[in-house]
N, CA, C and O atoms as a DFTB+ gen file, in Angstrom:
332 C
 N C O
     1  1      12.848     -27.408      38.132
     2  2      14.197     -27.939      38.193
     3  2      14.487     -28.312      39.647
     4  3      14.305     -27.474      40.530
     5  1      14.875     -29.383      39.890
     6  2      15.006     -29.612      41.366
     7  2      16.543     -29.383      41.569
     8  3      17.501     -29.370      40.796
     9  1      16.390     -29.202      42.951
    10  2      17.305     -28.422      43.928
    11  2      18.924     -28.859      43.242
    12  3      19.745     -28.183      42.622
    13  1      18.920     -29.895      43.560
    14  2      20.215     -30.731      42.761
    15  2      20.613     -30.232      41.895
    16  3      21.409     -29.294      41.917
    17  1      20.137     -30.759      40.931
    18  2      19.930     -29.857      39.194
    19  2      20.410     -28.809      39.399
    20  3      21.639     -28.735      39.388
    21  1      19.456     -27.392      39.711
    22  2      20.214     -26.238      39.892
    23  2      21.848     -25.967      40.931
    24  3      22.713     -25.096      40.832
    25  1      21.766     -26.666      41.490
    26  2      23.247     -26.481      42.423
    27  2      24.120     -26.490      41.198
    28  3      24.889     -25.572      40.912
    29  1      23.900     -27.914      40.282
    30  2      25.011     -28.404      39.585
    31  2      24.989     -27.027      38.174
    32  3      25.923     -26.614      37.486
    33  1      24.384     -26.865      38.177
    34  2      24.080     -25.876      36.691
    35  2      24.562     -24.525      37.620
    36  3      25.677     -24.047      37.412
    37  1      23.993     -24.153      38.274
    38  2      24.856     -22.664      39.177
    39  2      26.292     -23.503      38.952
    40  3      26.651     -23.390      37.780
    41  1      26.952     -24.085      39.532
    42  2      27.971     -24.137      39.931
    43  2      29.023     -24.548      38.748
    44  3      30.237     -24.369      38.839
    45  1      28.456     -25.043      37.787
    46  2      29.102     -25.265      36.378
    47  2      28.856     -23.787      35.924
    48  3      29.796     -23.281      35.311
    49  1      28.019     -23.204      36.074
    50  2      28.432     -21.839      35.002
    51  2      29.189     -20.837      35.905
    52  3      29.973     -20.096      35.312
    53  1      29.036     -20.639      37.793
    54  2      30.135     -20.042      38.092
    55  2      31.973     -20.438      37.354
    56  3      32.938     -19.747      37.026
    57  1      31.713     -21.646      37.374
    58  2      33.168     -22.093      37.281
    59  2      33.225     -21.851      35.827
    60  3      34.440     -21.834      35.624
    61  1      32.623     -21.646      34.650
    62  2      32.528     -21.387      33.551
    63  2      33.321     -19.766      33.216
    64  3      34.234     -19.373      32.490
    65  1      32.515     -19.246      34.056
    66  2      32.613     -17.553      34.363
    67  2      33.962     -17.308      35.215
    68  3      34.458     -16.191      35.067
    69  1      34.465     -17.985      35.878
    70  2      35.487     -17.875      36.514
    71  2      36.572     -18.261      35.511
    72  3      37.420     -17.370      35.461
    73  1      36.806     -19.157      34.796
    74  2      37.277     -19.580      33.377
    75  2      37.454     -18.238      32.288
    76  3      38.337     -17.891      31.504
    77  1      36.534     -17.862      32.564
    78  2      36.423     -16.693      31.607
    79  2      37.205     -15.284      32.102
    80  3      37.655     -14.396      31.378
    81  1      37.221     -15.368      33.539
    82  2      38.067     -14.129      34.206
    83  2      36.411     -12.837      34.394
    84  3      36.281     -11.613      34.352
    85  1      35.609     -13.836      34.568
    86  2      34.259     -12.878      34.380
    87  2      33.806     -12.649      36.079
    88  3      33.053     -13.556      36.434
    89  1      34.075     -11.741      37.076
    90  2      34.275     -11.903      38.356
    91  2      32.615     -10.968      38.585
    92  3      31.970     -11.026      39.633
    93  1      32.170     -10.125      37.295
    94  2      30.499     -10.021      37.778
    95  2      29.990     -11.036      37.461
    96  3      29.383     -11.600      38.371
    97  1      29.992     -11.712      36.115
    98  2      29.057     -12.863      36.416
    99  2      29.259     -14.087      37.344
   100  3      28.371     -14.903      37.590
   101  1      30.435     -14.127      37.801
   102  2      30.297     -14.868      39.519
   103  2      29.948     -14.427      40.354
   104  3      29.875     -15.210      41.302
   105  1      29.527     -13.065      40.631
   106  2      28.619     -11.933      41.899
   107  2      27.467     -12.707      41.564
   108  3      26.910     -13.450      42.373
   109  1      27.051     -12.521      40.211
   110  2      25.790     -12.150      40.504
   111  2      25.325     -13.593      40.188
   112  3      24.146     -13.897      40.374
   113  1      26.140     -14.408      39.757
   114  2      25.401     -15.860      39.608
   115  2      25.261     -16.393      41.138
   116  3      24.259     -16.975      41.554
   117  1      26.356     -16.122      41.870
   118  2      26.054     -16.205      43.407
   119  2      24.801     -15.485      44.306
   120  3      24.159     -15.981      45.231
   121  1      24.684     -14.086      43.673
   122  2      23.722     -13.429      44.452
   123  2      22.518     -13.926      43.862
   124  3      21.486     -13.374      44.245
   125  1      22.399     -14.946      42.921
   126  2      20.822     -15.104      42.827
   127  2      20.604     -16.679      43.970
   128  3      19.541     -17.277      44.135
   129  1      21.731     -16.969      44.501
   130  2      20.847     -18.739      45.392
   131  2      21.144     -17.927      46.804
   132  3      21.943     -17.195      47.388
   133  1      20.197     -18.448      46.875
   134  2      19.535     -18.427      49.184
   135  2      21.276     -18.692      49.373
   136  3      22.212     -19.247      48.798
   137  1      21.015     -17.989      50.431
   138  2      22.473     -17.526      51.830
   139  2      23.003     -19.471      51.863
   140  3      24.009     -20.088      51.513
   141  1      22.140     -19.713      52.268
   142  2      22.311     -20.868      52.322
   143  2      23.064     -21.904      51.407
   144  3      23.826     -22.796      51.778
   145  1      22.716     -21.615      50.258
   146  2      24.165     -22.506      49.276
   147  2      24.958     -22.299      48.461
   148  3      25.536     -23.015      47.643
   149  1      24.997     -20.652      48.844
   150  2      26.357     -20.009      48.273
   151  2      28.059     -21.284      48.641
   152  3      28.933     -21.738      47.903
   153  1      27.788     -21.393      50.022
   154  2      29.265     -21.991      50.542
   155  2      29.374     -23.291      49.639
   156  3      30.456     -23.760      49.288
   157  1      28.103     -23.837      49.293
   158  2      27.864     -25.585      48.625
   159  2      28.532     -25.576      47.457
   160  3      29.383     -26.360      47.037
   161  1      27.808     -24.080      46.706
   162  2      28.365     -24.079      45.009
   163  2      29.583     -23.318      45.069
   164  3      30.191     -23.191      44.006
   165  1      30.055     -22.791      46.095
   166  2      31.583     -21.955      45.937
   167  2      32.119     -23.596      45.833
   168  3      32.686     -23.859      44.773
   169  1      32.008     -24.600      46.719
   170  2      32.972     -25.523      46.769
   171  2      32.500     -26.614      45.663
   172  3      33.210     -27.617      45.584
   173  1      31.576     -26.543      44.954
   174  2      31.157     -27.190      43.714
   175  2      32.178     -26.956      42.839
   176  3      32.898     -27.859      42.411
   177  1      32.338     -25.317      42.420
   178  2      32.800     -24.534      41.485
   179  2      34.288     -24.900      41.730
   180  3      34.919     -25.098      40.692
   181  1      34.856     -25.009      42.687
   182  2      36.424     -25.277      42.981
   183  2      36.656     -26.795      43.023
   184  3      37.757     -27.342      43.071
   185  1      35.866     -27.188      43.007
   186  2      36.320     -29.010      43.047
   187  2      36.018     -29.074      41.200
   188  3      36.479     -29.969      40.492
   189  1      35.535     -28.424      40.908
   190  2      34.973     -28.741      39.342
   191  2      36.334     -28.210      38.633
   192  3      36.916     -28.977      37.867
   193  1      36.862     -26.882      38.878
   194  2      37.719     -26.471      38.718
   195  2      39.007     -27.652      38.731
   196  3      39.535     -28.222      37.776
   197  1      39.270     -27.763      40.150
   198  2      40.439     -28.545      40.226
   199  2      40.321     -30.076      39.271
   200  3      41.344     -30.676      38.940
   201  1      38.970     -30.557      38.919
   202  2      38.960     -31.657      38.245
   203  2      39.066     -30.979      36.634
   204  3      39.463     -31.757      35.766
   205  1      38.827     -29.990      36.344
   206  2      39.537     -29.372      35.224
   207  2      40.392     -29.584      34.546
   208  3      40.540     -30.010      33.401
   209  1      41.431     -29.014      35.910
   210  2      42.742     -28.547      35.856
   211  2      43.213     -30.018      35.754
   212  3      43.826     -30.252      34.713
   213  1      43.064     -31.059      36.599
   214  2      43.661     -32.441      36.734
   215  2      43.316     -33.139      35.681
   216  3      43.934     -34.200      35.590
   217  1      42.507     -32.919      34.801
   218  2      42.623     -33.728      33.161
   219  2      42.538     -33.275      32.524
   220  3      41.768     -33.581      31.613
   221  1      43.456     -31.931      32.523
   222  2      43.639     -31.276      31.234
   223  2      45.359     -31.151      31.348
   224  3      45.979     -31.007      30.294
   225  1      46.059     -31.206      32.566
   226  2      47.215     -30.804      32.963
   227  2      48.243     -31.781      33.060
   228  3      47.859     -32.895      33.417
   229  1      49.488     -31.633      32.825
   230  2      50.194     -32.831      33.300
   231  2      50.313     -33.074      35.382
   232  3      49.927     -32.292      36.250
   233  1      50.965     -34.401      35.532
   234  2      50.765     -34.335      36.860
   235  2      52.002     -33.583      37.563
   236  3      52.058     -33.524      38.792
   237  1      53.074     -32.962      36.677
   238  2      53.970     -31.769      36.852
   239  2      53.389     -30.608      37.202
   240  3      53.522     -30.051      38.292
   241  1      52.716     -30.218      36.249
   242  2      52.194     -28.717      36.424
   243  2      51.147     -28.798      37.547
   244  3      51.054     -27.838      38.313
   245  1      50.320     -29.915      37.709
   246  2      49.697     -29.433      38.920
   247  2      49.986     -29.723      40.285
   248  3      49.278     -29.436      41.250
   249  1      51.585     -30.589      40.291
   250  2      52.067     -30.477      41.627
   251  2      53.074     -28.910      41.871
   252  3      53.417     -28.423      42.948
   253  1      53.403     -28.321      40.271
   254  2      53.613     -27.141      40.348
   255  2      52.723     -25.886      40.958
   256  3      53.204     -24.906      41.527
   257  1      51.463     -26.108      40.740
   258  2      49.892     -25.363      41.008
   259  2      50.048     -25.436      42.810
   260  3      50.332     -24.639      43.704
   261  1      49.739     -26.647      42.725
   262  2      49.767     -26.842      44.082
   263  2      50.852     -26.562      45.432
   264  3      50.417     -26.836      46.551
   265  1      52.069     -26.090      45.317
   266  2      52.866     -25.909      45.624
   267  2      52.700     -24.059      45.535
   268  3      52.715     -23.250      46.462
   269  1      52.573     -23.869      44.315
   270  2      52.274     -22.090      44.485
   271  2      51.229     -22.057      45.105
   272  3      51.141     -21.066      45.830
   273  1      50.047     -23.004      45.135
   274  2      48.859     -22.114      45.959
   275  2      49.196     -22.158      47.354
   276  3      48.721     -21.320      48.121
   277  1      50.081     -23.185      47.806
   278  2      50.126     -23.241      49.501
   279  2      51.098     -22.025      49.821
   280  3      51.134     -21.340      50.843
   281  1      52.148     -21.913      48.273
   282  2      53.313     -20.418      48.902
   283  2      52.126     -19.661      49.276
   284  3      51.819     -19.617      50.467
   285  1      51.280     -18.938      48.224
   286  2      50.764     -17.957      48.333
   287  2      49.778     -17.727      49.817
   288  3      49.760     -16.769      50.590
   289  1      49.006     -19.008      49.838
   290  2      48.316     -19.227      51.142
   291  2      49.445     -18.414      52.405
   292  3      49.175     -17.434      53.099
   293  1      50.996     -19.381      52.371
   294  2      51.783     -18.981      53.369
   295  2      51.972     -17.318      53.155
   296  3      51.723     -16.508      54.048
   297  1      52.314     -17.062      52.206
   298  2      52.436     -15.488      52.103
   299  2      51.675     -14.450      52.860
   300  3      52.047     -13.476      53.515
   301  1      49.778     -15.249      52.407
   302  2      48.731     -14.340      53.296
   303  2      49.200     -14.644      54.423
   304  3      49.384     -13.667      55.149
   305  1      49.466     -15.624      54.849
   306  2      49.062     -15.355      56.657
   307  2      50.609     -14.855      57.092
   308  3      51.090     -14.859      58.226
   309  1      51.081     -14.531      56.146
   310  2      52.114     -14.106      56.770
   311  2      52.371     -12.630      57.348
   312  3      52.617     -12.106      58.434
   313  1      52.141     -12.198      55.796
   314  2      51.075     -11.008      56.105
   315  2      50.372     -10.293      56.657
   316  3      50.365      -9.069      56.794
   317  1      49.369     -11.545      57.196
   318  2      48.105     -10.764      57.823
   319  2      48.946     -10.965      59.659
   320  3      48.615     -10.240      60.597
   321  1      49.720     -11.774      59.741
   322  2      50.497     -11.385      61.428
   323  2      51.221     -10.442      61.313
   324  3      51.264      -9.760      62.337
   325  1      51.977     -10.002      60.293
   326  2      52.945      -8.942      60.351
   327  2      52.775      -7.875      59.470
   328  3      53.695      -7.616      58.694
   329  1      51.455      -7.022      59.456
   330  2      51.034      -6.171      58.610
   331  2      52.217      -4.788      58.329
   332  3      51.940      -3.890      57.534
């Protein structure tokens, strides 16, 4: 299976498993690829995700999505200055 291939197949079944609320089989589907393209298929798995979410969703709910993920973003760092 060449390199490609597997990125796309890791990274469709993390995001599969993440779908599922399955947070070992995203360990360990991660702990089986080289150090090296963990960061490639984390951002495979989240762009696959967000193209998901964007044709399955209205364009309400995911300017709703998007709006909670930046609160929450603001929340952490808010957080993490004022522990």
């Amino acid at each position: 299976m060449s390199t490609e291939i597997q990125f796309v197949r890791t990274a469709a079944l993390v995001t599969a498993a993440a779908l599922r609320g399955d947070d070992t089989a995203v360990r360990l589907l991660l702990h089986t690829l080289p150090a090296e393209q963990v960061a490639a298929t984390c951002e495979g798995a989240v762009l696959a995700m967000a193209g998901l979410l964007a044709e399955f969703l209205p364009p309400d709910a995911i300017a709703r999505a998007v709006t909670e993920a930046q609160n929450l973003a603001q929340q952490a760092a808010t957080e993490r200055n004022h522990p």
